[in-house]
C-alpha positions in Angstrom: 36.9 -51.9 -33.9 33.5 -50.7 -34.8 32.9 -47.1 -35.7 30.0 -45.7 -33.8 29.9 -42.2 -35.9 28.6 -41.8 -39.3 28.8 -39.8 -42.0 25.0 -39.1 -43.7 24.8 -40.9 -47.3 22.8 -38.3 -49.2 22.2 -40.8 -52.1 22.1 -44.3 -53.0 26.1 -44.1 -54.8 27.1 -43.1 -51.3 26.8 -46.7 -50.3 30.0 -48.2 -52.4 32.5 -47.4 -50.1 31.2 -49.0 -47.4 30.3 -52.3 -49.2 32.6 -55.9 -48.9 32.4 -55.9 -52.2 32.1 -53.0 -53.9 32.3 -54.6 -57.6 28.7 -55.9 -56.7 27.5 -52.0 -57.1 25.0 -53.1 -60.2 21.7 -53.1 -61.8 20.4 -56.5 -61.2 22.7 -57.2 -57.7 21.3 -56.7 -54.6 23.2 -53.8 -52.9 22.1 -51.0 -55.7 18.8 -52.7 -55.7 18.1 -52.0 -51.4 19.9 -48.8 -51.5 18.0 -47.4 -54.7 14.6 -48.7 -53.3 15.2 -47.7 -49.6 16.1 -44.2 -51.2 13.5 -43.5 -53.0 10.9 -44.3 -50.1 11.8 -40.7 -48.7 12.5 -41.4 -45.3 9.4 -44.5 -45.4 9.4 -47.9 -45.5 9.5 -48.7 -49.1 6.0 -50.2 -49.8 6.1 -53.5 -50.0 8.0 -53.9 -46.6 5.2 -51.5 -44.9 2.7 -54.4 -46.5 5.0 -56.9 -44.8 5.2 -54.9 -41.6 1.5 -54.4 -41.0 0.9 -57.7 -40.7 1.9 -57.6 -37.2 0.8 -55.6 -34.3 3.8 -54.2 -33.2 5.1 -53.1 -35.9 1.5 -51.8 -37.7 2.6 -48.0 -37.9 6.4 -48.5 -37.5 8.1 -45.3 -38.3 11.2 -45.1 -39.8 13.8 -43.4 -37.2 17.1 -43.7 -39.1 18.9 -46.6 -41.1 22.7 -47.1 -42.1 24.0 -49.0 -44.5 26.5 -51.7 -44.6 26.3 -51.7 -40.0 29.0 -53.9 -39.1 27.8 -55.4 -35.5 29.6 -57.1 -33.3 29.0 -61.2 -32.8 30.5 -61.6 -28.8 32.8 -64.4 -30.6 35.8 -64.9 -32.3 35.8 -64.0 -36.1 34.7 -61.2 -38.7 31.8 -59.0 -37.3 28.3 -59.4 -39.5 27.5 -56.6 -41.8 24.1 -55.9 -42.2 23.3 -54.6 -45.4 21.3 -51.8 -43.9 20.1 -51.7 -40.3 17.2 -50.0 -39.5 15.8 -48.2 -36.2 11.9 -48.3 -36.0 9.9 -46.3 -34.1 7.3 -48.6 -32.7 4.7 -45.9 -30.6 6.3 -45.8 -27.4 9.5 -47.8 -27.9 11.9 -48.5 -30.5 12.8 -52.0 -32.6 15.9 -52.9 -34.5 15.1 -54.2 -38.3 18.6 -56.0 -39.7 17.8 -56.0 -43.4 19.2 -58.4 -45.9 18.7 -57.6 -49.6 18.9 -60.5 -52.3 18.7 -61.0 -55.7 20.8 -64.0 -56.8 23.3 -64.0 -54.1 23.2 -67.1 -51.8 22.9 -66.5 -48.1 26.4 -68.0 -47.6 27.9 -71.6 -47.2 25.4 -74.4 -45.1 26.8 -74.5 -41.8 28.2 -78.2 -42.0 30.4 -76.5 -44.8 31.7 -73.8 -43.0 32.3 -74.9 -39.6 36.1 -76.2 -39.8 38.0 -74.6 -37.1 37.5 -74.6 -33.2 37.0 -70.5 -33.8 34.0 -71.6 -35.9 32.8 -73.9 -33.7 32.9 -71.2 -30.4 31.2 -69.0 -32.7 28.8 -71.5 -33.7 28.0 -72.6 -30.4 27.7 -68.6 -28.9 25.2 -68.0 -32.3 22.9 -71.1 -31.7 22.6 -70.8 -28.1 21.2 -66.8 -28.9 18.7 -68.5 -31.7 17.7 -71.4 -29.3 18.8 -74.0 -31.6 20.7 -76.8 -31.3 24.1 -77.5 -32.7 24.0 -80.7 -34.0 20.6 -79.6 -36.1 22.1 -76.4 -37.9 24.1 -78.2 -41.1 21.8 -77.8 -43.8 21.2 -74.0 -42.6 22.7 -71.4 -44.3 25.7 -69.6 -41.9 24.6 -66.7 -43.3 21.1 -66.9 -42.0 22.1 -67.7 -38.1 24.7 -64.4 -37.8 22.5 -62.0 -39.6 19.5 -63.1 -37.3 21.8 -63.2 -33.9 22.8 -59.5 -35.4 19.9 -57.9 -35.0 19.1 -59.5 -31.5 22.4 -58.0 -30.3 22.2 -54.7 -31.8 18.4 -54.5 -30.0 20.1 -55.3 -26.5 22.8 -52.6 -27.7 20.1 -49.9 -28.5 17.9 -51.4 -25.1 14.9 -52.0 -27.0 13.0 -55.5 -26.6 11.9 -56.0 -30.5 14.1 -56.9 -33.2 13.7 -58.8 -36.9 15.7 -59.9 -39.5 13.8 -59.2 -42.8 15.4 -60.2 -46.3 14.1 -58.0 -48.8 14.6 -60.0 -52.4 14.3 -58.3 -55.8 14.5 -61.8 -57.4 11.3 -62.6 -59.4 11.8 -66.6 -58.9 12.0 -66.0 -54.8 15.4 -67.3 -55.4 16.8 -68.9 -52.3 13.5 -68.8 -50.7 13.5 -72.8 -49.4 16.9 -72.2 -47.8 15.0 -69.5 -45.6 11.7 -71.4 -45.3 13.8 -73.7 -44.0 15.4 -71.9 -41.3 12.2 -70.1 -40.2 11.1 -73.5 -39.6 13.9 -74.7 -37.3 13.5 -71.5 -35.3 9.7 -72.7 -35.0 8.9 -69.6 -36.4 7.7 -70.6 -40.1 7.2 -68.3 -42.8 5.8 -70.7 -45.5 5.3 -67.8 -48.2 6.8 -64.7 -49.4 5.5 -61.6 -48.4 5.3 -62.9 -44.7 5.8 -62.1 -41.0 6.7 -65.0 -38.8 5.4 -65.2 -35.0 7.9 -64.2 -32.3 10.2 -65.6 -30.6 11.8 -64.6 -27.2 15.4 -65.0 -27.8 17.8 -63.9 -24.7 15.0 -61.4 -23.5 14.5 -59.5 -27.1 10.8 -61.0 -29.5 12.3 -62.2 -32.5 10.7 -61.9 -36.0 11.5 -63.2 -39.2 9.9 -61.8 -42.7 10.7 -62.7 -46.1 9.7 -59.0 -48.6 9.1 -59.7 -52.2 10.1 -56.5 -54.1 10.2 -55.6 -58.0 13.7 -55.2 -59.1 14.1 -51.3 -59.8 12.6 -50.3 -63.0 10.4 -52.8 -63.0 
């Protein structure tokens, strides 16, 4: 059961609690990297996702309306529920957008599907995730798993919230763009390519809600 009330985090330490892991709370790994960044931005974007998000008309002027870290969210499927590493609610003039955020340093995004699919569960869940993205089953192995729930994620949370705009935007503090081809290459299976980082993708109508996909290139903090 998902928790629908939260408790304010008042500065980036406040996160470990709530993290999987929360031995991964350190300089260099990817959850004290988002939270430290996101909290210094006061409230903003952080800059180099407000560079990203002006690329693209609708989110241009996106305000930030509220975030929360570590959002569990609900897959319609059997299995664990995805846990966004912080999902944010944009204020996008007269409507709002959901922004699933994925921070990475090192840290793979998760096994390739042809890996990880080895139970009927996985396969129900498999099927319900690629029939959201528009993909087909039999062309998902060399994706990521990781990739296809965190993008599903922040379509359902935007039909949760009844907005029509949602994107899933990994924000990487690694300086080599580290696991950047496994995302180029899932960006191009959702016909949506993002062939550099820094970039917006086009949109994508996925069960009613335009899709985006955006790769940020950050500066690790202190750097």
């Amino acid at each position: 059961m998902i928790r629908r009330l939260h408790v304010p985090l008042l500065k980036p330490e406040d996160v470990i609690p709530h993290l999987a892991k929360p031995d991964h709370w350190k300089s260099g790994y990817s959850a004290q990297e988002l939270a430290v960044t996101w909290f210094e931005s006061r409230n903003d974007f952080p800059p180099a996702v407000r560079a990203a998000l002006s690329m693209v008309p609708e989110y241009s002027d996106a305000e930030l309306v509220d975030g929360c870290f570590e959002r569990e969210i609900e897959l319609g499927s059997p299995g664990r529920n995805s846990q966004a590493d912080l999902l944010v609610i944009a204020g996008l003039r007269q409507e709002i957008g959901v922004i699933a955020v994925e921070g990475k340093v090192n840290e793979p995004f998760g096994e390739f599907v042809k890996d990880w699919n080895t139970t009927p569960r996985k396969q129900v869940r498999l099927g319900r995730l690629t029939q959201t993205l528009g993909l087909d089953v039999a062309d998902v192995d060399e994706i990521r798993y990781q990739l296809l729930h965190r993008t599903a994620s922040a379509i359902y949370e935007a039909k949760r919230y009844r907005c029509r705009h949602a994107m899933m935007l990994v924000h990487s503090f690694s300086l080599t763009h580290r696991w950047f081809e496994d995302f180029k290459a899932f960006s191009s299976l959702m016909n949506q390519p993002v062939s550099v980082p820094g970039s917006v993708s086009i949109a994508k109508l996925c069960e009613g809600i335009s899709l985006r996909l955006a790769w940020v290139a950050d500066s690790p903090c202190g750097q």
